[in-house]
VOTOR-563612 format. One record per residue (C-alpha): residue in one letter; x, y, z. Coordinates in Angstrom, 2 decimals, padded with zeros to 5 digits, always signed. Each point is the difference from the previous one (the first is absolute). Last residue first. Example, Ala and Ser with C-alpha at 12.3 -4.5 7.8 and 13.67 -1.06 7.14 Angstrom:
2
+------+---------+---------+---------+
| type |      px |      py |      pz |
+------+---------+---------+---------+
|    S | +013.67 | -001.06 | +007.14 |
|    A | -001.37 | -003.44 | +000.66 |
+------+---------+---------+---------+
***
This chain:
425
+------+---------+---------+---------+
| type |      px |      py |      pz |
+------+---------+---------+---------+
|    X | +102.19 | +064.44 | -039.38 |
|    X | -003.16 | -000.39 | -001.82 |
|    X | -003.47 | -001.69 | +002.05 |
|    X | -002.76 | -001.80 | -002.18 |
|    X | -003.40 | -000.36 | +000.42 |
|    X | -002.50 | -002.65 | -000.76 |
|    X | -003.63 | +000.51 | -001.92 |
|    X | +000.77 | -002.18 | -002.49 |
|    X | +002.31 | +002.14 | -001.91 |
|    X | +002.14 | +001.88 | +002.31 |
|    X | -000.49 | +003.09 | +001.68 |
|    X | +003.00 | +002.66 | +001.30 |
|    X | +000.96 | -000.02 | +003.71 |
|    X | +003.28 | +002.48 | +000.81 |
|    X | -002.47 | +003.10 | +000.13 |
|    X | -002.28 | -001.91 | +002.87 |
|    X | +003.11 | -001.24 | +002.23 |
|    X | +001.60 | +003.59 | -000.25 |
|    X | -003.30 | +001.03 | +001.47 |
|    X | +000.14 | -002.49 | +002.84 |
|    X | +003.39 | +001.22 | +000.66 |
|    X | -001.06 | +003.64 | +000.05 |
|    X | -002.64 | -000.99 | +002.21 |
|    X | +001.97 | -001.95 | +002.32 |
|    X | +002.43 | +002.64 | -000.04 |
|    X | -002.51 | +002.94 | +000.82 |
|    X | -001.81 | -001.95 | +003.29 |
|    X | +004.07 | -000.62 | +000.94 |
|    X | +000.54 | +003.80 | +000.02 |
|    X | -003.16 | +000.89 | +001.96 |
|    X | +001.17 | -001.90 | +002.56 |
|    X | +003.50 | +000.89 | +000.08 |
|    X | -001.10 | +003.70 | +000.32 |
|    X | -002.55 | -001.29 | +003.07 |
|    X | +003.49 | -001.80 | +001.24 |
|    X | +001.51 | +003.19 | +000.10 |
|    X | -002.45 | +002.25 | +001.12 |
|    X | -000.59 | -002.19 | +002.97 |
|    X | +004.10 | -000.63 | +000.94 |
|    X | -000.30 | +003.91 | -000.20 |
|    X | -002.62 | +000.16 | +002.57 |
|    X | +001.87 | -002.34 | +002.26 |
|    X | +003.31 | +001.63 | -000.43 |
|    X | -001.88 | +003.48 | +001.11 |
|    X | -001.05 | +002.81 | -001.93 |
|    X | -003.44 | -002.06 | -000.94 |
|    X | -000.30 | -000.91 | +003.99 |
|    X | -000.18 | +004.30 | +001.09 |
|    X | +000.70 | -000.04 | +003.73 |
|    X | -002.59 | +002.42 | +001.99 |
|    X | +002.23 | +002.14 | +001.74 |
|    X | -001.81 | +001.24 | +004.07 |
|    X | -000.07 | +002.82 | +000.67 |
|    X | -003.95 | +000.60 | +001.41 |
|    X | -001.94 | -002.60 | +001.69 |
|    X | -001.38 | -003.60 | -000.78 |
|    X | +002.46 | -001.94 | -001.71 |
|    X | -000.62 | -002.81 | -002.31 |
|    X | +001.67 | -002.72 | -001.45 |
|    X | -000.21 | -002.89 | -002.28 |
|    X | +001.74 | -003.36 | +000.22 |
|    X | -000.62 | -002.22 | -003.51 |
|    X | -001.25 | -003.62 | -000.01 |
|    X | -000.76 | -002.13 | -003.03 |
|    X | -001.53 | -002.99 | -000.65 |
|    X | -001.63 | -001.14 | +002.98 |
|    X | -002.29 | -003.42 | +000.18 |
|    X | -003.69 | -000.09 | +000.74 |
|    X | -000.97 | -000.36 | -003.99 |
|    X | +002.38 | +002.73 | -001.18 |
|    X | +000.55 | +003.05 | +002.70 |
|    X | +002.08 | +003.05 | -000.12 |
|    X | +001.14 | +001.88 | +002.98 |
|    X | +000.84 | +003.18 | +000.94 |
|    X | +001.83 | +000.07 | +003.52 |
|    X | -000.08 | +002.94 | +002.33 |
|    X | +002.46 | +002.38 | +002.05 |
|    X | -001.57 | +002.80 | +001.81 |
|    X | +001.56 | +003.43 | +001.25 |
|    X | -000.99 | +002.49 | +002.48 |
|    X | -003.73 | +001.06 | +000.49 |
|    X | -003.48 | -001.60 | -000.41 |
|    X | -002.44 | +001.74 | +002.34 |
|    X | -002.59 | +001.13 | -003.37 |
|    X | +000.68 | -003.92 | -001.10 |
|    X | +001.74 | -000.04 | -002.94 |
|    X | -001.52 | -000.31 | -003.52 |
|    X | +002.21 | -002.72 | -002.33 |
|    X | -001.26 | +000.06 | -003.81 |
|    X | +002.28 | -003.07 | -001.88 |
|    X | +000.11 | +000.92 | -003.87 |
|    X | +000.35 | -002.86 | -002.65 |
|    X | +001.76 | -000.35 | -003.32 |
|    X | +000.36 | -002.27 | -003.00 |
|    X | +002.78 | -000.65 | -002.15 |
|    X | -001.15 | -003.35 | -002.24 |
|    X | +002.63 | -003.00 | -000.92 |
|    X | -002.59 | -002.20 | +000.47 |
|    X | -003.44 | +001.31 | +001.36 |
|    X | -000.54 | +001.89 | +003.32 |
|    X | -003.10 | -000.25 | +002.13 |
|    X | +000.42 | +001.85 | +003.33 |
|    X | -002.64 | -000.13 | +002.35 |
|    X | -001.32 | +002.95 | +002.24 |
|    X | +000.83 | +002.10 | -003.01 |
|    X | +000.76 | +002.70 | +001.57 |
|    X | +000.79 | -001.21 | +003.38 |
|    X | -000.95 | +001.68 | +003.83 |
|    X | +001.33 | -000.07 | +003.58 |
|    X | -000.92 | +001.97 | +002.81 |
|    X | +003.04 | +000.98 | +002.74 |
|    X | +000.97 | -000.34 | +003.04 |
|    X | -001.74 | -002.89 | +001.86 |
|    X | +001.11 | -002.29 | -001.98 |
|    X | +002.94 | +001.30 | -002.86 |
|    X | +002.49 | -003.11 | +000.07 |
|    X | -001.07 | -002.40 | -002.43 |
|    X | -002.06 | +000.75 | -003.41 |
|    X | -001.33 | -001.70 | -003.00 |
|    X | -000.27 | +000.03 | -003.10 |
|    X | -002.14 | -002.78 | -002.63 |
|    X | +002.25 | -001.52 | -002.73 |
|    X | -002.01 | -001.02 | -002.79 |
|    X | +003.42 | -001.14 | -002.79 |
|    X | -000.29 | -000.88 | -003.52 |
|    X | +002.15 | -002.78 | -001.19 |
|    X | +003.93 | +000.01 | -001.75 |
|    X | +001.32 | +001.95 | +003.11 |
|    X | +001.39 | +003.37 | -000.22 |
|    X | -002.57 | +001.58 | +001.56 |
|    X | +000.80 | +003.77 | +000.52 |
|    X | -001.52 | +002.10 | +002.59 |
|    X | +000.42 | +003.89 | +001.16 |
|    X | -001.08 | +000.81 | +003.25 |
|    X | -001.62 | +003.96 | +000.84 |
|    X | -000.13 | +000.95 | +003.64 |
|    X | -002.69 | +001.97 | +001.09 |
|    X | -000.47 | +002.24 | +002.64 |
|    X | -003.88 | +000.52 | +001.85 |
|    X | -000.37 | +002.60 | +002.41 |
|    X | -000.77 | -000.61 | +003.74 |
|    X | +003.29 | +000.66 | +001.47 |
|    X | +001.94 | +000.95 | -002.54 |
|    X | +002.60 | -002.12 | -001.52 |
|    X | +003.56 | +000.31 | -001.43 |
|    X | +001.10 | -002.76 | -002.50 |
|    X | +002.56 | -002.77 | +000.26 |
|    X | +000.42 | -002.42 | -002.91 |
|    X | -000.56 | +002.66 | -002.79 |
|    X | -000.93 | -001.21 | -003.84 |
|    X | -000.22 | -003.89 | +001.81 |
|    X | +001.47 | -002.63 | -002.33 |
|    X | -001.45 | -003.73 | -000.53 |
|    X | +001.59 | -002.47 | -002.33 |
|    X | -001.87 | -003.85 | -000.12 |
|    X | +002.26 | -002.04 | -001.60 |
|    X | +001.84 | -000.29 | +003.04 |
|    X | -002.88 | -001.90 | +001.80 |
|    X | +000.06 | -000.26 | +003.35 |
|    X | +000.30 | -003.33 | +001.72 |
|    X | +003.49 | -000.25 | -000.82 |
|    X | +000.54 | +003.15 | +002.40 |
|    X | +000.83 | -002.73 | +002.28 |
|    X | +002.21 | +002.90 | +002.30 |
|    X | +002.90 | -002.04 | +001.57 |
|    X | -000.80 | -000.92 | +003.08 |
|    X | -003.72 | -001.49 | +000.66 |
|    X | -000.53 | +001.79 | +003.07 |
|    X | -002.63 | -001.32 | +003.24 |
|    X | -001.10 | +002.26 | +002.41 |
|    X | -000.87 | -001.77 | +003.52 |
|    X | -001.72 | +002.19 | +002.09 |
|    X | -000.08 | +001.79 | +003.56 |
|    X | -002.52 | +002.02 | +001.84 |
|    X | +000.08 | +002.92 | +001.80 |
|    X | -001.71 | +002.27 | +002.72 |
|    X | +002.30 | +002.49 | +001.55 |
|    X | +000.06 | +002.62 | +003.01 |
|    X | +002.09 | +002.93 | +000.72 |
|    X | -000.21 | +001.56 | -003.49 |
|    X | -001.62 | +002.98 | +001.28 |
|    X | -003.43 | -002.19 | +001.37 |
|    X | +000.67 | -002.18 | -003.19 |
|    X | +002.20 | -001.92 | -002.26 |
|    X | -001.54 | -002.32 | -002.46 |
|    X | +002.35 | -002.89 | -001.68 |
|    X | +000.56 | -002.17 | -002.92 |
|    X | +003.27 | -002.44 | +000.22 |
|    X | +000.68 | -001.74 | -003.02 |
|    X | +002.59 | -003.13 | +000.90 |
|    X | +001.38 | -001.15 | -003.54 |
|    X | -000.09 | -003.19 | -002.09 |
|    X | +002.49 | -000.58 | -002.30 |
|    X | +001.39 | +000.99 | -003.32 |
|    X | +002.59 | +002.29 | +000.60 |
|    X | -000.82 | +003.84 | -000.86 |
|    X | +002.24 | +001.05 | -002.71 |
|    X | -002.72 | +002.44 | -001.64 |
|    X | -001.13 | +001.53 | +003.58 |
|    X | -003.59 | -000.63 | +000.81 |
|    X | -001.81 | +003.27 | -000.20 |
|    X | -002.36 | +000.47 | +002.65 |
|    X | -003.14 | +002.24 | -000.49 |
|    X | -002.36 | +000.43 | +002.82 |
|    X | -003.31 | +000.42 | -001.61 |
|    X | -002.41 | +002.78 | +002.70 |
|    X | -001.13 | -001.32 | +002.97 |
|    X | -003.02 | -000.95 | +000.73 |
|    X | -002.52 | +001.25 | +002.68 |
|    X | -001.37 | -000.58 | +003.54 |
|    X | -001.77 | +001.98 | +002.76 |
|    X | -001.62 | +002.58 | -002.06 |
|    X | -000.99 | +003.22 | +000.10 |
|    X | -002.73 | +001.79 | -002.00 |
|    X | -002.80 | -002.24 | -000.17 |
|    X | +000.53 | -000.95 | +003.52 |
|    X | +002.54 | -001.97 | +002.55 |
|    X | +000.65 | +000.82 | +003.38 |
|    X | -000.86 | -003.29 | +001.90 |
|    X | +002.20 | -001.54 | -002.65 |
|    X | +002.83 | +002.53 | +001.20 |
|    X | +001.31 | +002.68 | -002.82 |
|    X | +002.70 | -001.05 | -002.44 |
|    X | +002.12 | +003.16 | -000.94 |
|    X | +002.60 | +000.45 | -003.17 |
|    X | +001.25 | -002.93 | -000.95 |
|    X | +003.35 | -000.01 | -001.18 |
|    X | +002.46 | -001.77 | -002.68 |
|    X | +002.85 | -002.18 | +000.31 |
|    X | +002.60 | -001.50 | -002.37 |
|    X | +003.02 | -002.49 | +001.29 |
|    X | +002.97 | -001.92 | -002.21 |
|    X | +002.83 | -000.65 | +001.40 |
|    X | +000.14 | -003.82 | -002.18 |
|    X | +000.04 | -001.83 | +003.34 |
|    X | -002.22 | +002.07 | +002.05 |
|    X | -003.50 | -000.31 | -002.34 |
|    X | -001.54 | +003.16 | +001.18 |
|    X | -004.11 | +001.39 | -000.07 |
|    X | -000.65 | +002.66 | +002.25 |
|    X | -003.15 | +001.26 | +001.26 |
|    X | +000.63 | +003.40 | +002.12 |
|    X | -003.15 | +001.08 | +002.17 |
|    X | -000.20 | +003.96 | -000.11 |
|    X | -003.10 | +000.11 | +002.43 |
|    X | -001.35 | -002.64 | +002.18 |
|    X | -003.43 | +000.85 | +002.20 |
|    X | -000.47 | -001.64 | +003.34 |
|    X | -001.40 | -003.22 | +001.26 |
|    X | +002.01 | -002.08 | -002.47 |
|    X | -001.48 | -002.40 | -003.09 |
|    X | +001.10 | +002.44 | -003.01 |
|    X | +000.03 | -001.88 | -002.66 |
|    X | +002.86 | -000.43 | -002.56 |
|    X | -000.68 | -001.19 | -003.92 |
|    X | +003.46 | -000.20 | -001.71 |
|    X | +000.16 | +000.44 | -003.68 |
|    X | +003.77 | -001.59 | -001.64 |
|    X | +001.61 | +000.44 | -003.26 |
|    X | +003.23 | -002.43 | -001.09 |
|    X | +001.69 | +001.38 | -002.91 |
|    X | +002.01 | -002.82 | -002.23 |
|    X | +003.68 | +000.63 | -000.19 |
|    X | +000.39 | -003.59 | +000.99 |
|    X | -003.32 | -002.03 | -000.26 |
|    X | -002.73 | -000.19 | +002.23 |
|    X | -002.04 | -002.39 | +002.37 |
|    X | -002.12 | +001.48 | +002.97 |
|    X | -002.42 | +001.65 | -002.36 |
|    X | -000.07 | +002.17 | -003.29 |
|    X | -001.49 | +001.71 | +002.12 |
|    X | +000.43 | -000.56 | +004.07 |
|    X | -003.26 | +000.79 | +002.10 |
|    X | +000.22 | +000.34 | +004.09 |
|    X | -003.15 | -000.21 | +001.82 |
|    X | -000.43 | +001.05 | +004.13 |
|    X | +003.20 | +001.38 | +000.62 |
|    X | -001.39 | +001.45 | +003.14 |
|    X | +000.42 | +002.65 | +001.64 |
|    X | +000.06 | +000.22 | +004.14 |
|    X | +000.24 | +002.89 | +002.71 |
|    X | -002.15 | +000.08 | +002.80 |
|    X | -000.19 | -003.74 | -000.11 |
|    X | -003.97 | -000.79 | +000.49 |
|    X | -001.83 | -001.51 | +002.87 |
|    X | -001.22 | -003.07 | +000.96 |
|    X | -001.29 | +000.08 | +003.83 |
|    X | +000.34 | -003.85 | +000.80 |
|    X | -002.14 | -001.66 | +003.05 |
|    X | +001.11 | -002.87 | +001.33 |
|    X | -001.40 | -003.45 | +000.62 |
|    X | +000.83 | -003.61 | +001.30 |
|    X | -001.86 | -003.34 | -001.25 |
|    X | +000.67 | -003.44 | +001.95 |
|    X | -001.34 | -002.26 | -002.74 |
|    X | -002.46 | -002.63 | +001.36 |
|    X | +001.71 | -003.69 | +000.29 |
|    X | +000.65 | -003.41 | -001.63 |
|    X | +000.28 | +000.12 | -003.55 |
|    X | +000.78 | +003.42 | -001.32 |
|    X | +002.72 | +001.00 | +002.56 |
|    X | -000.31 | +003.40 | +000.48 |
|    X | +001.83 | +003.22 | +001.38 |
|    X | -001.60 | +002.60 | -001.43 |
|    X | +001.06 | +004.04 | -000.56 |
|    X | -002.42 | +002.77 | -001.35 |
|    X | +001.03 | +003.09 | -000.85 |
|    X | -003.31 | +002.06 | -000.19 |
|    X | -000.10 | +003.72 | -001.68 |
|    X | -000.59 | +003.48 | +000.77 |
|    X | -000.37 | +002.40 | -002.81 |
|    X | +002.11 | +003.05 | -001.30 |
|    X | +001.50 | -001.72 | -002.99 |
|    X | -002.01 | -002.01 | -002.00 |
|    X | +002.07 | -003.07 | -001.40 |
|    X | +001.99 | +000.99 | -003.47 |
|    X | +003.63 | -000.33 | +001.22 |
|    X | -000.27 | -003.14 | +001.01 |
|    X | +001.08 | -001.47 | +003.72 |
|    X | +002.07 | -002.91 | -000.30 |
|    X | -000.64 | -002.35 | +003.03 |
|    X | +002.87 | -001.42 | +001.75 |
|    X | +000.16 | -002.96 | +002.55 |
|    X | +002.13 | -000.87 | +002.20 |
|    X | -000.58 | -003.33 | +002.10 |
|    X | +001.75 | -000.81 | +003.87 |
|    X | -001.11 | -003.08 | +001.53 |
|    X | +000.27 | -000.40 | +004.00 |
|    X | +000.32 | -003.95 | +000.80 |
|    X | -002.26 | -001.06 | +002.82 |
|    X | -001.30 | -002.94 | -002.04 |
|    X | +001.48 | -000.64 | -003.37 |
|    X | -000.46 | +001.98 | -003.59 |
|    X | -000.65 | -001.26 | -003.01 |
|    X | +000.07 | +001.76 | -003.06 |
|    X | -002.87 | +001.18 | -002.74 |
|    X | +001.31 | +002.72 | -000.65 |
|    X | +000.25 | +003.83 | -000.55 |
|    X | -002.91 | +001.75 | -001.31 |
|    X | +000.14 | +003.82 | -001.22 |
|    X | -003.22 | +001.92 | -001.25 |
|    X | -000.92 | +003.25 | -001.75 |
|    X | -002.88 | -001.24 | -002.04 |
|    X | -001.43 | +001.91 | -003.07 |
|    X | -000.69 | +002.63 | -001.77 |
|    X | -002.77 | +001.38 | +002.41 |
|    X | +002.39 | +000.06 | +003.32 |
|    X | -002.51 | -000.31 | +002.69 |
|    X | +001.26 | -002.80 | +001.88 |
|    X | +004.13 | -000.48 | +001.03 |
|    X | +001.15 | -003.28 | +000.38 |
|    X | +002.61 | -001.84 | +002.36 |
|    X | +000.29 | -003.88 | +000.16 |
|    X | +001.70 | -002.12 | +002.59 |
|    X | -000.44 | -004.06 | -000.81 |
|    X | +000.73 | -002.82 | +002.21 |
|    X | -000.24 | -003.58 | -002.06 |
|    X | +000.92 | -001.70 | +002.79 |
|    X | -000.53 | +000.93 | +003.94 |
|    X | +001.95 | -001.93 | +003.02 |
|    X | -001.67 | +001.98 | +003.30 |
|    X | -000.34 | +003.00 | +001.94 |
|    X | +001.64 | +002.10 | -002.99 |
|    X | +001.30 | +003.43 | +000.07 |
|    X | -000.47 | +002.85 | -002.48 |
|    X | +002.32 | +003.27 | -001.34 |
|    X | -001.03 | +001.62 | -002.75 |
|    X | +002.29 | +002.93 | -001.84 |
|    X | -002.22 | +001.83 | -002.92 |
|    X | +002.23 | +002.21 | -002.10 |
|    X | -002.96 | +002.33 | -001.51 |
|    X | +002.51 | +000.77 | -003.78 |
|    X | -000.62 | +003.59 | -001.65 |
|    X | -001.98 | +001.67 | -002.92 |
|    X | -002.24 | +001.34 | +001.83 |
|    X | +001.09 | +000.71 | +003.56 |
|    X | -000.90 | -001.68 | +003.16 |
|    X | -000.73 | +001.56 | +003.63 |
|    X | -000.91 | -002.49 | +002.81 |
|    X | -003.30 | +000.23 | +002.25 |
|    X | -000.55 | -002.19 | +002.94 |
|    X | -002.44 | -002.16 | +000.84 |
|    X | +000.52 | -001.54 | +003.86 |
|    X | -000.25 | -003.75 | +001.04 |
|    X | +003.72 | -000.58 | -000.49 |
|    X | +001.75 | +003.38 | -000.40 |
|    X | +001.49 | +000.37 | -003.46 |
|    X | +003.79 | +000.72 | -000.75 |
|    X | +000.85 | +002.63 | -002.23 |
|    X | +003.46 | -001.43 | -002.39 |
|    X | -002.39 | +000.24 | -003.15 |
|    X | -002.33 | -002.30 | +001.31 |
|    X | +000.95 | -001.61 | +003.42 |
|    X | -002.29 | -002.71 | +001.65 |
|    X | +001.00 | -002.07 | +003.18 |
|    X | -000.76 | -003.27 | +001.89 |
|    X | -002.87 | -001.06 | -002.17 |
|    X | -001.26 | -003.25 | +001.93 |
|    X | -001.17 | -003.04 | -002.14 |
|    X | -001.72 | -003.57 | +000.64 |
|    X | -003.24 | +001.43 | -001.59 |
|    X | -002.65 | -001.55 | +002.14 |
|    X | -001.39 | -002.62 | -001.53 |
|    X | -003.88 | +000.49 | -000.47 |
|    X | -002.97 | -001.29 | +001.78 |
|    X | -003.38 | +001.16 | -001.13 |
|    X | -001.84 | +002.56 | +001.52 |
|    X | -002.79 | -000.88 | +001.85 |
|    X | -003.31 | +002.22 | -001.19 |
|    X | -001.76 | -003.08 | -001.91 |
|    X | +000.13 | -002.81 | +003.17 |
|    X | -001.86 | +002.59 | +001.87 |
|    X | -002.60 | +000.23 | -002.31 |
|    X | -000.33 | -003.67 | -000.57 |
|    X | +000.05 | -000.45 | +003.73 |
|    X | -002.96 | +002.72 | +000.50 |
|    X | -001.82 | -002.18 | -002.49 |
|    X | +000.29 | -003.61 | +001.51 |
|    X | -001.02 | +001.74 | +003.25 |
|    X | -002.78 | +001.32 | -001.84 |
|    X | -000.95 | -003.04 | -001.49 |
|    X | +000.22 | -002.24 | +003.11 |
|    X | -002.25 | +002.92 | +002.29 |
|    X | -002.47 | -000.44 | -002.87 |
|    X | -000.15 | -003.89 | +000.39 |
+------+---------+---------+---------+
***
């Protein structure tokens, strides 16, 4: 009875460390190329990818019998935002026949350079058989020169009127193996001739960057000024950093839309604004002010609130008042404070803006130049600032009518019995 059990036993124990049968997978990989560098069967090689780049995957496979549903998927592990995968399939492919499958895998411009990855490549069919799996090593590496146009910010935004300023911040990052110095960002719309640009001065490397350096930054406003007969259409903006001495380019392209004819209906003409200078020197650091004379010549008060468009990264902006409240038929006045930034230099166009419940009112283009000879305009000696005097004069004149007239109504009235009056002619 014992030698039964432990027979029974040892077959139970031999019975649990069979493997279990599996179809073979009915596959062969004849050849592997990534990035035009074929791979030895049975070897691991090594290829060289860059950030930022395409890992052109060429697989080559051959049946040794009638397979449906074939899949052929490549994927790359460690990347910790995400998957970096291509599949092509299912398809069927017939006995003997040699099947051909590219494949492309976008490599991002965030993954860890410096560290050895896995390409892996399967040849499956989910159903009936194991995958056949191949892999390669990858040694990701950075561009030695790259920038990247990593945010782009439009104000008032991609849609504009004619003779409407158009200001744009770039944010570029500096994504290369080696420091970038003097990198150009342009901003151009081709079809109206229009292009601005301004400079960065130095990105270091990511690996290089500290308290003091740094390997990204914003551009200061580019300012655009749509031309006054610009057709109403949309237009191809092209915004664009130039790097490593203007031999290499990042850009990207957008769709700006223009109204035509300037819809200055949404202003309010009743609402006069006038600027004592329009252009002012500046020094770097020190505060100028620019005094704006207001007249409401609406029949209801007014609580415009100012803004202002154009002076990011230059210059700090201030109001006094910080909201405007100006009765019917009033004069009232308000003084925009604009400090530039101790490396602001050259000259700056900005918008002043005035602001009723969301919607503007009034717009008025300021300037300012940083640096010595330049001629501050003076508005009130111009046809704008005598338009303002004028219609303030006309003001004033109507308030002194209507109460003339309502006094002439008064004198004219005498009281009749009962209370009543009576007017003589």
């Amino acid at each position: 009875m014992m030698r039964k059990l432990a027979l029974f036993i040892a077959l139970l124990m031999v019975i649990g460390v069979m493997p279990m049968a599996v179809n073979a997978a009915p596959f062969q990989l004849a050849d592997l190329e990534v990035n035009g560098v074929e791979v030895i069967q049975g070897q691991v090689q090594s290829v060289f990818v860059d950030r930022d780049s395409r890992a052109n995957v060429r697989v080559e496979f051959k049946a040794f019998e009638d397979v449906q549903n074939v899949k052929v998927r490549a994927w790359i592990g460690g990347y910790e935002n995400g998957n970096i995968q291509d599949t092509q399939g299912p398809f069927d492919v017939k006995s003997q026949v040699t099947r051909v499958v590219n494949l492309a895998l976008e490599i991002p411009d965030d993954i860890e350079a410096g560290k050895e990855y896995t390409l892996h490549v399967d040849i499956f069919n989910e159903k009936d058989s194991l995958p056949i799996t191949f892999n390669v090593k990858l040694d990701v590496e950075e561009k030695r020169h790259l920038v990247e146009l990593f945010d782009v910010l439009f104000t008032p935004g991609l849609t504009v009127d004619s003779g409407q300023p158009l200001f744009v911040n770039a944010r570029v990052k500096n994504k290369g193996a080696l420091e970038e110095k003097d990198i150009r960002v342009s901003v151009k719309i081709p079809e109206l001739g229009i292009e601005q640009a301004v400079y960065v001065d130095k990105l270091v490397t990511e690996a290089k960057e500290d308290r003091n350096t740094a390997s990204s930054a914003s551009t200061n406003d580019i300012w655009l000024q749509i031309p006054e007969d610009a057709e109403r259409k949309n237009y191809k903006l092209l915004v664009a950093a130039e790097f490593n001495g203007r031999r290499d380019k990042s850009e990207k392209e957008y769709t700006l839309t223009v109204n035509g004819v300037d819809s200055k209906d949404e202003e309010d003409a009743r609402v006069l604004a006038s600027a004592s200078a329009d252009s002012k020197n500046v020094i770097p650091g020190e505060t100028a002010v620019y005094e704006i004379s207001l007249a409401n010549l609406n029949q209801d008060n007014k609580v415009l609130k100012p803004e202002v468009v154009g002076l990011k990264g230059w210059a700090d902006v201030e109001f006094e008042p910080g909201v405007l409240n100006i009765g019917s038929g009033e004069v009232s006045q308000m003084f925009v404070k604009v400090t530039p930034n101790e490396d602001a230099s050259g000259e700056k166009v900005f918008v002043l803006k005035l602001i009723e419940n969301s919607r503007t009112v009034k717009e008025m283009q300021l300037k300012a130049v940083a640096g010595r000879g330049a001629v501050a305009g003076t508005a009130l000696t111009s046809g704008l600032g005598l338009v303002f005097l004028v219609l303030v004069v006309i003001l004033i004149l109507l308030a002194i009518i209507i109460a003339v007239r309502k006094g002439m109504k008064t004198d004219t009235e005498a009281p009749m019995e009962g209370g009543e009056t009576k007017s003589y002619y």
